[in-house]
C-alpha positions in Angstrom: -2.8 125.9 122.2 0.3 126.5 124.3 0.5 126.7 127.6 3.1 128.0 130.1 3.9 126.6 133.7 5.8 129.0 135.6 8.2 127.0 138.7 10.7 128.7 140.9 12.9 126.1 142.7 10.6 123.7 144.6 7.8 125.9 144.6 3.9 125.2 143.5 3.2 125.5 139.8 1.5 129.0 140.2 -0.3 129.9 136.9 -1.3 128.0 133.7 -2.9 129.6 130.8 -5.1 127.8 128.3 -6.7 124.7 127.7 -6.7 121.7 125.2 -9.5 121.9 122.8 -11.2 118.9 121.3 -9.5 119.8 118.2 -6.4 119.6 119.9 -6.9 116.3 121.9 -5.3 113.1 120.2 -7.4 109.9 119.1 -7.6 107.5 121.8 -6.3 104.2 122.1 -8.6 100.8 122.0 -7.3 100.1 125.3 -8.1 103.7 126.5 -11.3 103.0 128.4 -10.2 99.9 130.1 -7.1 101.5 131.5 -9.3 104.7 132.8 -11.7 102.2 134.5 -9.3 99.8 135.7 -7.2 102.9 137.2 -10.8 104.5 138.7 -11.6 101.0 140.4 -8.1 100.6 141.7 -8.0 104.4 143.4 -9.3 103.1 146.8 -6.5 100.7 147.0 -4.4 103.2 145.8 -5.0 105.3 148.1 -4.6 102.8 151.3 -1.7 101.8 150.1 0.0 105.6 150.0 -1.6 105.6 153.4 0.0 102.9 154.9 3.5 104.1 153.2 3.1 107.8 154.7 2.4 106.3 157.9 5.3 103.6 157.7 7.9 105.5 156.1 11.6 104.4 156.0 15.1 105.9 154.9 17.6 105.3 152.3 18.5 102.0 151.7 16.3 100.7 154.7 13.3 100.5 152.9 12.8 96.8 154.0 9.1 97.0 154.4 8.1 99.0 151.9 9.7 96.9 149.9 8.5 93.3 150.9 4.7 94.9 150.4 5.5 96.0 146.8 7.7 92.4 146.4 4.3 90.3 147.7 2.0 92.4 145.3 3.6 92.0 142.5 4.3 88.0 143.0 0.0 88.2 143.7 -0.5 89.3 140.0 2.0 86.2 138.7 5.1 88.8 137.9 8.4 87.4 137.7 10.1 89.3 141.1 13.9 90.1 142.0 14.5 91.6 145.4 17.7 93.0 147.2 18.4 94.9 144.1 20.4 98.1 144.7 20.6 96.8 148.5 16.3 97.4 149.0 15.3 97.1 145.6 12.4 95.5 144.4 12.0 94.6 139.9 9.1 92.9 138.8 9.0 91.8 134.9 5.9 91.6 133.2 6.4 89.4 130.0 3.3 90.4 127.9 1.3 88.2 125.3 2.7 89.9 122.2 6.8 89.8 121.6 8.2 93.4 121.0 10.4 95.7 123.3 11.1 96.2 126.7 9.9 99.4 128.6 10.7 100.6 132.3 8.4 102.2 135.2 10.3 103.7 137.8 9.1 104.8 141.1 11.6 105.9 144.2 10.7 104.2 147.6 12.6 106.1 150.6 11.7 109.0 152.9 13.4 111.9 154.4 15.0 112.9 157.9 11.6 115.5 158.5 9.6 115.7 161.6 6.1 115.6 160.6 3.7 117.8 161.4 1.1 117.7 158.8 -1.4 116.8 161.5 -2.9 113.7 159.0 -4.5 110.9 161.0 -1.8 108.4 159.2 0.7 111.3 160.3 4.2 109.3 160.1 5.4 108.6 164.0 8.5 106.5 162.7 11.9 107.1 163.4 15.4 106.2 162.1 19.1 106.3 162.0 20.7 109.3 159.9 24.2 110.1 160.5 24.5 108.0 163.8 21.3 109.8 165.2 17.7 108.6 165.9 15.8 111.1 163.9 11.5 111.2 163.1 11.5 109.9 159.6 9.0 111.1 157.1 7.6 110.8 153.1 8.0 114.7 153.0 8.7 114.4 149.0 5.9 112.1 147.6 7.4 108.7 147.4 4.7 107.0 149.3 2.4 108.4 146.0 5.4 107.2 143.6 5.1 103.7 145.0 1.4 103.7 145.2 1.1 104.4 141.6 3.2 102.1 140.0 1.4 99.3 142.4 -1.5 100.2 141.0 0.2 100.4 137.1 1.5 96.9 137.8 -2.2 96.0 138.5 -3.6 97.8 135.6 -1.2 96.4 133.2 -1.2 92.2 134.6 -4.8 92.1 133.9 -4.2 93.5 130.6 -1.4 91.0 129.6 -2.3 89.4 126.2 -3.1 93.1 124.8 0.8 94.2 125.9 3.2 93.8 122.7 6.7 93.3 124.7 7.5 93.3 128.4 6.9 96.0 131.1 9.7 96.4 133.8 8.6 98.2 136.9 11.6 99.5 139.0 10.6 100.3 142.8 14.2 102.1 143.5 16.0 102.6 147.1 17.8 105.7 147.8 16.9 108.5 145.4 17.6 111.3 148.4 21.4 109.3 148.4 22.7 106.8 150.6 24.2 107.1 153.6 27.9 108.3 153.7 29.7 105.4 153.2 27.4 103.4 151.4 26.2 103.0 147.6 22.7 103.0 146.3 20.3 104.8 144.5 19.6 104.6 140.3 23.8 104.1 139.9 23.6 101.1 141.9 20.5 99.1 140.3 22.4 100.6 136.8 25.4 98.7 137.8 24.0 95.7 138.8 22.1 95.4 135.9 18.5 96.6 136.1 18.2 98.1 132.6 19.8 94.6 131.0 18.2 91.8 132.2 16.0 92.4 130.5 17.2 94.8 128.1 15.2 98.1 128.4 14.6 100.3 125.3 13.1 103.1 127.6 12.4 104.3 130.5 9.9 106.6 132.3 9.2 108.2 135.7 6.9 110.7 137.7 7.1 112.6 140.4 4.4 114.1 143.2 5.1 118.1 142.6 2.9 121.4 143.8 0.9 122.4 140.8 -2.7 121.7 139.6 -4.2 118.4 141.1 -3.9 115.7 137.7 -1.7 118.1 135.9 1.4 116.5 133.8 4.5 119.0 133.3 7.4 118.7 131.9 10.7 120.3 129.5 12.1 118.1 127.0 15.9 118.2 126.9 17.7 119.3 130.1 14.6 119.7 133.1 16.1 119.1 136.8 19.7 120.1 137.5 22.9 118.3 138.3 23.7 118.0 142.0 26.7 118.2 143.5 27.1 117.8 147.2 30.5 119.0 149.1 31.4 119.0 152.0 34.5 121.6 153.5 36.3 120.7 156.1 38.5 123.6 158.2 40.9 123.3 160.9 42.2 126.5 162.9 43.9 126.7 166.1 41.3 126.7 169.6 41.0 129.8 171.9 39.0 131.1 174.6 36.3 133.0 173.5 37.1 136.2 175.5 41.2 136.4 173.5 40.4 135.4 170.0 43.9 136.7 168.8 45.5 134.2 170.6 43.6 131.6 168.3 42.0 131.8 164.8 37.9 133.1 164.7 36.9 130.1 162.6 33.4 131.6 162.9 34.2 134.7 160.8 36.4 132.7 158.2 33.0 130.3 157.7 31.6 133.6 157.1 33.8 134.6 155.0 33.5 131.8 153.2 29.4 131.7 152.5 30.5 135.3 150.9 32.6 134.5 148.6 30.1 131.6 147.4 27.4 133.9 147.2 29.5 136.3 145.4 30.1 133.3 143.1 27.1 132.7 141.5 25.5 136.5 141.7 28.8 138.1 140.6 31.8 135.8 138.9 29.5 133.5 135.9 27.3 134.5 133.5 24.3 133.9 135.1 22.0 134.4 132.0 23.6 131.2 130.1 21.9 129.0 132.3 20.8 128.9 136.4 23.4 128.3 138.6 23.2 127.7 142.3 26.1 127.6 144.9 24.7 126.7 148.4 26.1 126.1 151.6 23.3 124.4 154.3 25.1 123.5 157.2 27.5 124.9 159.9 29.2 122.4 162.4 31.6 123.0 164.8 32.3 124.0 168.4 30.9 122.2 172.0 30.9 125.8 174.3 29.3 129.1 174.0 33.5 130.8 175.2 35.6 128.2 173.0 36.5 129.2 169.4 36.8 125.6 168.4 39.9 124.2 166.2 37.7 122.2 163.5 34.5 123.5 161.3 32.7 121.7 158.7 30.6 123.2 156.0 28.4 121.3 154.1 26.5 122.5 150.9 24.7 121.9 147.2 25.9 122.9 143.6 23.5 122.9 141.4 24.5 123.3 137.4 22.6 123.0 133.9 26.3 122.9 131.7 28.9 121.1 132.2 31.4 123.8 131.7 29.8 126.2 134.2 29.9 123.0 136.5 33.8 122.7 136.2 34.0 126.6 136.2 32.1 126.9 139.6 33.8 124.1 141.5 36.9 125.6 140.9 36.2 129.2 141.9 35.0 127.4 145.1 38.0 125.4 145.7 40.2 128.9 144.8 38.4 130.6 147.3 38.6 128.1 150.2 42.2 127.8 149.5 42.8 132.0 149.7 40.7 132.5 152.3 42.1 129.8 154.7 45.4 130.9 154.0 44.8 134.2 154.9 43.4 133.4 158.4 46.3 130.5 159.1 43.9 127.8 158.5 43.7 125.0 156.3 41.0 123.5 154.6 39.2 121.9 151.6 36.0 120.6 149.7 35.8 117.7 149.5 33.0 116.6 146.4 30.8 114.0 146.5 29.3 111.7 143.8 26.8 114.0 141.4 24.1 113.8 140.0 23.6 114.8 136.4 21.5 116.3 134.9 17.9 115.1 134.4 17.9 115.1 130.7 14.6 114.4 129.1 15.2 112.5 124.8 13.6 115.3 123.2 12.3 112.4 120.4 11.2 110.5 123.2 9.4 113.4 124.7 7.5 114.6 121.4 6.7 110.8 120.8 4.8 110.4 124.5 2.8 114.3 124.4 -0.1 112.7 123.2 0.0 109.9 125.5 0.2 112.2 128.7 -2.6 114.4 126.9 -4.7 112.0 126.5 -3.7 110.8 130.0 -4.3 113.9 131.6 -7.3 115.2 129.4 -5.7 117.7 128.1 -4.0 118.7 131.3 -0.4 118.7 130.0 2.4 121.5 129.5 5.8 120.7 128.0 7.2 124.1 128.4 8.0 124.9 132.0 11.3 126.4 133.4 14.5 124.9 134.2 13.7 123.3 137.7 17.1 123.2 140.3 15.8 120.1 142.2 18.0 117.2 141.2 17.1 113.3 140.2 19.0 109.9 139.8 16.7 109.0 137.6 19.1 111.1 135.4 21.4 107.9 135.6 18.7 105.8 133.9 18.7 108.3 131.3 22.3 108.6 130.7 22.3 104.9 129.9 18.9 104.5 128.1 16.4 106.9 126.3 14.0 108.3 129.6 11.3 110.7 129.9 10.6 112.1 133.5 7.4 114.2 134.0 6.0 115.8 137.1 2.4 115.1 138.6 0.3 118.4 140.0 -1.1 117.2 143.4 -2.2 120.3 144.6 -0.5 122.8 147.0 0.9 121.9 150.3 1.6 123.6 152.0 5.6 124.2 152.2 6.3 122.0 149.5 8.7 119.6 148.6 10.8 118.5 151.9 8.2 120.3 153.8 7.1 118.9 157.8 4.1 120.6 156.2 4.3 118.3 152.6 0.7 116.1 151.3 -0.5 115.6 148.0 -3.7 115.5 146.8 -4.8 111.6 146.7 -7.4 112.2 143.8 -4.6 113.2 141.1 -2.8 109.8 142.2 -5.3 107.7 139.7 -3.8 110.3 136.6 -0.8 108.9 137.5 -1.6 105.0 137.2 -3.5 106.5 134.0 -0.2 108.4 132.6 2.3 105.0 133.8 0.0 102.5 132.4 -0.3 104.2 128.8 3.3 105.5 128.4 4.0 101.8 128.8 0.9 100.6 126.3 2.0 103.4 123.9 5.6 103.1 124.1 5.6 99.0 123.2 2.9 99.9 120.5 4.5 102.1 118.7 6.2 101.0 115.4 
């Protein structure tokens, strides 16, 4: 029976229709019942250890704690442990009793520049540097849950060794929100120093905490999450008291200007019924007095695309109209992009393969069908090396969402998520 997630940007999965039947649900697995028991005994631990990460939560490519917890865990179940990979990055190797292939867990460790005020008694209090500032620092996007889980999955699948036909990599990744300017990390970095071939991996798989039904798996074989551009525009005018702006250039009416034209961009220039397309500017810099029109602005902003060619259509409209409209007011300026991400692209054979894994995962819980999401991944680097399958976990509905102050998840649909890691993986190296 089908069923239909509906999602609009970040927000909570908002209706779901149907149910699997018994007729419906796929035969399970001999190691079925020891994974669900194993994953039901481990939910306390779980759940401290998510606690302990909300409450201790640390930015990109700072994740030194976090990642000396996961590091003496997995040494504690007898894995083979690299650390400093990708800067903060922690790869244990699970060699199993069987010979076969090599699969890959992947769970992203860092938290966001958020104030929060969720009012939790393991409320984050933690602060940290962001762009030369001290800023409150909190897990406002579900990574404390994403490390959690595959903690637990590591624990799951070590006492299950001898049954495992290959070797399980679990990937505890720095820096999916990006790296500080300046710096690299994130999926490209582990990529390029070599995570996915030493050991070779044959696949790859990761979740992520999202609003929607609490134990719910959802997902969209083929193209899912978008491709992320960040730009930033720099504009420099000529300075002028506030009170004579014809003796200077109004830099705050060419910035307005300027958020026009984008808007008119994506509502007016492209097709927008090929695919979704989102052209956003975020941020507004410039000026140090209420009656100074200052001589430099900077604009910072998000594209987000689905096709390449609408990418490389968009960017160019933007860089026309930055160019025009500067010229017109006597200013210069430019965008200047920085590194994408593309899009998170799900193996569509990969995807049809693992259904009845997550199904039987989830108890039926599952929908492969939802909408085109415009929330970007690097785990979409993983998959443009190696065949990878990304799904989202319901945890409920915070309130806010995603990148809320407001963000939580609901700790009981954490143990689904050891369930859904620890089979994909069992599965996966089973498969002939």
């Amino acid at each position: 029976m089908s069923k239909r997630v509906w999602l609009a940007g970040v927000a909570a999965v908002v209706a779901m229709t149907g149910s699997a039947s018994a007729q419906d649900a796929p035969a399970a697995k001999p190691y079925d019942a020891a994974v669900f028991a194993r994953a039901a005994a481990l939910q306390p631990k779980v759940i401290a250890w998510r606690r302990d990460f909300h409450e201790h939560p640390e930015l990109s490519n700072s994740e030194v704690r976090t990642a000396k917890i996961v590091a003496d865990h997995l040494r504690k179940l007898g894995l083979e442990v690299r650390t400093g990979v990708g800067k903060t990055g922690v790869v244990g190797i699970l060699k199993g009793g069987k010979p076969g292939k090599v699969v890959a867990l992947r769970a992203d460790m860092d938290a966001l520049p958020v104030a929060e005020q969720t009012g939790l008694p393991f409320a984050s209090k933690a602060t940290g540097k962001y762009l030369g500032q001290t800023v409150p620092v909190m897990h406002a996007c579900g990574h404390d849950s994403h490390v959690a889980i595959l903690m637990g999955t590591a624990e799951v699948l070590a006492g299950m060794k001898d049954q495992i036909e290959g070797t399980v990599v679990f990937i505890f990744q720095p820096a999916e929100e990006g790296p500080p300017p300046g710096e690299e990390g994130g999926a490209p970095l582990m990529v390029k120093e070599g995570v996915l071939t030493s050991p070779k991996v044959d696949a790859i798989f990761g979740l992520h905490a999202f609003p929607g039904p609490v134990g719910m798996l959802v997902w969209r074989p083929g193209p899912m999450m978008a491709a992320s551009d960040r730009f930033e525009i720099h504009l420099k005018g000529k300075q002028a008291h506030g009170s004579m702006p014809w003796q200077g250039i109004d830099m705050s009416s060419l910035t307005a200007d300027i958020v026009t034209a984008f808007n008119q961009i994506t509502s007016r220039q492209i097709n927008v019924s090929k695919t979704p397309t989102v052209l956003t500017i975020a941020t507004l810099q410039g000026g140090m007095r209420y009656n100074i029109i200052p001589e430099d602005m900077t604009m910072t902003g998000t594209l987000r695309t689905f096709d390449p060619g609408m990418r490389t259509d968009v960017m160019a409209r933007a860089d026309k109209a930055v160019a025009s409209i500067t010229e017109r007011y006597g200013a210069t300026g430019k965008i200047d992009w920085g590194q994408p991400n593309p899009v998170t692209d799900n193996n569509r054979a990969l995807s049809a393969q693992m259904k009845p894994t997550l199904t039987r995962a989830a108890q039926g819980k599952v929908a492969d069908d939802i909408d085109y999401i415009m929330g970007a991944e690097d785990f979409s680097y993983f998959q443009k090396e190696i065949p990878g399958f990304f799904y989202h976990l319901g945890v409920g509905a915070p309130k806010g969402g995603n990148h809320s102050p407001f963000f939580d998840v609901d700790e009981k649909a954490m143990e689904t998520g050891v369930r859904a890691q620890a089979l994909l993986a069992l599965d996966y190296l089973a498969a002939k």
